[in-house]
N, C-alpha and C positions, 0 to 999 in steps of 0.2 A: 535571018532576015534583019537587015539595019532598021532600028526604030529611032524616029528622031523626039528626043522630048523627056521627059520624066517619065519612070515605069512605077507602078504600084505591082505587088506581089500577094496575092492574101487564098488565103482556104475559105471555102464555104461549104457549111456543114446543116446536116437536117437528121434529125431523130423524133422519129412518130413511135406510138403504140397501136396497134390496131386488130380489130378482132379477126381469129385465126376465118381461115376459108375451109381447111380439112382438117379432117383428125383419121388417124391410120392406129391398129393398133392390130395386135399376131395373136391367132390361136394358133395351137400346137396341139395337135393328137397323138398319143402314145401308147405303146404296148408292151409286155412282155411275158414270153412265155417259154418255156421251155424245151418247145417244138416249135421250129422255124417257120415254117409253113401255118401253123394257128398262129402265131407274133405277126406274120403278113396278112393273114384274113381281118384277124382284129383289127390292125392297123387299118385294112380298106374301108370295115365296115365304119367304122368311128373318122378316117375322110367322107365318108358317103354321107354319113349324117352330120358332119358338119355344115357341108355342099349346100345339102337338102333345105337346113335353116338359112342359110345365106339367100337359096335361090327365094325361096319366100319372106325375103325380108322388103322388093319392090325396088323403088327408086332410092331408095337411101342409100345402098350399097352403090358408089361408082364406080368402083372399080376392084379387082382383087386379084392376087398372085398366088401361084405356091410354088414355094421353095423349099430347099433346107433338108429335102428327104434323107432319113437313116434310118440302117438297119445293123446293127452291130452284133457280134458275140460277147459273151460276158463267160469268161473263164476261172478256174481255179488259179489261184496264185502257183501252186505247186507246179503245172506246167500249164498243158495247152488245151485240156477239157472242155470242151462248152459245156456250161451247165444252165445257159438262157438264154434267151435272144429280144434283145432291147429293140425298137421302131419306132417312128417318131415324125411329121410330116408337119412343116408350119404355113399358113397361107397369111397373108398381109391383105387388111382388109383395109380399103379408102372410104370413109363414108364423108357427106357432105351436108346431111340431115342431122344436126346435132341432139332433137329430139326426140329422137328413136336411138341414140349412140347406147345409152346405159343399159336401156332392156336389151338389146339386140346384145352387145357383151356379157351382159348376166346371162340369158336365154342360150348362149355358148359355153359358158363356164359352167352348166347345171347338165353339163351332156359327160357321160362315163369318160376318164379320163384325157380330160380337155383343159389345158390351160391356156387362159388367157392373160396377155398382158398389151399395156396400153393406158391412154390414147396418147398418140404425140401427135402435138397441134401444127400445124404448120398452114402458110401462104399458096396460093398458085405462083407456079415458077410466072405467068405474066398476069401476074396481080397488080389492078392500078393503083396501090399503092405505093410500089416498087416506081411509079412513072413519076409520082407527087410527091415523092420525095427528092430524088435527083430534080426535077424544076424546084424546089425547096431550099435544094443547095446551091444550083444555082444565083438563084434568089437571094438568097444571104450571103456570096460574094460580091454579090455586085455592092450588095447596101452596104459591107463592110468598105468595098473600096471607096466608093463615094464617102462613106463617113474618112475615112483616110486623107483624100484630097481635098475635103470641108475643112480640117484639121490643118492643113495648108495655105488655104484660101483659094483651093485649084477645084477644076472638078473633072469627071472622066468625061474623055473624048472618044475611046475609041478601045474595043476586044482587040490582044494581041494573040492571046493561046487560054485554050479551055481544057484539061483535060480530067477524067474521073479518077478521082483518090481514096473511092469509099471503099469499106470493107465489105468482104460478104457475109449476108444476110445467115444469120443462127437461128434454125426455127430451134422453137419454147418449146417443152412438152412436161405432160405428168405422167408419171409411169404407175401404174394398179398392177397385181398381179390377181387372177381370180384363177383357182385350181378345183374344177368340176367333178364330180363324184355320182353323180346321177342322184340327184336329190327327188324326195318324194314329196308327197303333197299337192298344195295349191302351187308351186312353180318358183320361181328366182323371185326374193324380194325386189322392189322398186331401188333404183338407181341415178340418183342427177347429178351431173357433171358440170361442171362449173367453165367454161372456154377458158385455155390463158389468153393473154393477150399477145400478139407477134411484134416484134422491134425489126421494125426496118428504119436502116441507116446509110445517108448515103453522102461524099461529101467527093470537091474539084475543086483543083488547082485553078485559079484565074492570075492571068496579068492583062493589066489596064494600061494604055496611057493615060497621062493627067497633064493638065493644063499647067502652065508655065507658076510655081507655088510663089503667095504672095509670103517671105522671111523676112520682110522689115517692119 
C-alpha cells in the first residue's frame, strides 16, 4: 500500500504484576510391594482416599485430572527377577479458593504414602488482564509516536499497520514438596501460602503517519 507523507515506526509495550487467578498443584500415591496384585490394591486404596478428601473438599477444588499412572517391576541387577513391584498414580489438582489451598495440601500430604507437591500460580488463559495489557501497549505506541512527531513539529494523522509483538505469558510458581506418612494425633499443622504475583506482558508494532515535520 502506497503511503504518501512521513511514516513513524515505534513499539509499544506494557508490563503489569498481577494477582494469580489459580493455583494447581500434584499429589501422587504410591506403592510397593512385592506381590503385584497387593502393589495394585494399595495403589487403589490410597487413589480412593485420596478422591475421598478431594470430593469433600466443596467449591475450592475446580477442577482435577489424573494422569501419570505406573506400575513397574523392580529387578535384581544379576538378571531379570522381580523382586518388587513399584505403583504410583498422580492427579493435578486446580483450586481457585486460595484460603482452603494450604490445609487441603497438608490434609493430602498427612495421607499414608502421598506426595504432594505444588502450588504453581497461574492466570485464566482469558484473564482480563491479558485484555489490559495489549490496550496498554497499544496505548503506549501511540503516545510514543505522537511524542516523535512533537519532536518534529509534526503530529500523527493517520494508523497505517498495527500488529502484536508481545511475547507469551510465563506463569510464576512456587514449588513445596510435602511427603505423607500417615501422621497421628491432632491432624496436619496449619499452612499459609503467600500468592505470587503473575507478569503479563504484552507489546505491537505501529506505524503512523505524521504531518509534514517543521526542520527549520
Amino acid at each position: 500500500m502506497a503511503v504518501d507523507g512521513p511514516v513513524v515506526q515505534v513499539r509499544g509495550e506494557a508490563y503489569r504484576e498481577v494477582p494469580p487467578e489459580l493455583a494447581r498443584f500434584a499429589v501422587t500415591a504410591t506403592a510397593r510391594d512385592r506381590d503385584r496384585e497387593a502393589t495394585l490394591t494399595r495403589l487403589a486404596e490410597r487413589a480412593a482416599a485420596v478422591r475421598v478428601l478431594l470430593d469433600g473438599s466443596g467449591p475450592a477444588v475446580a477442577r482435577r485430572e489424573t494422569g501419570d499412572l505406573r506400575v513397574r517391576p523392580e529387578t535384581r541387577r544379576s538378571g531379570e527377577r522381580v523382586v518388587a513391584w513399584h505403583g504410583s498414580v498422580t492427579t493435578t489438582v486446580t483450586v481457585t479458593d486460595f484460603t482452603a489451598l494450604g490445609e487441603l495440601m497438608l490434609r493430602l500430604a498427612d495421607q499414608d504414602q502421598v506426595e504432594v507437591a505444588g502450588p504453581w500460580w497461574e492466570l485464566r488463559p482469558d484473564s482480563p488482564a491479558h485484555r489490559a495489557a495489549r490496550h496498554a501497549a497499544i496505548s503506549d505506541a501511540l503516545l510514543r509516536a505522537r511524542e516523535y512527531a512533537e519532536a518534529l513539529g509534526a503530529r500523527v494523522t493517520s494508523l497505517i499497520e498495527l500488529a502484536d509483538a508481545g511475547p507469551a505469558d510465563r506463569p510464576m510458581f512456587a514449588r513445596a514438596a510435602f511427603a505423607g506418612g500417615g501422621g497421628a494425633g491432632g491432624g496436619p499443622p496449619e499452612l499459609e501460602l503467600d500468592p505470587q504475583p503473575q507478569t503479563v506482558q504484552a507489546a505491537v508494532q505501529a506505524r503512523f503517519t505524521i504531518s509534514d515535520p517543521v526542520l527549520g
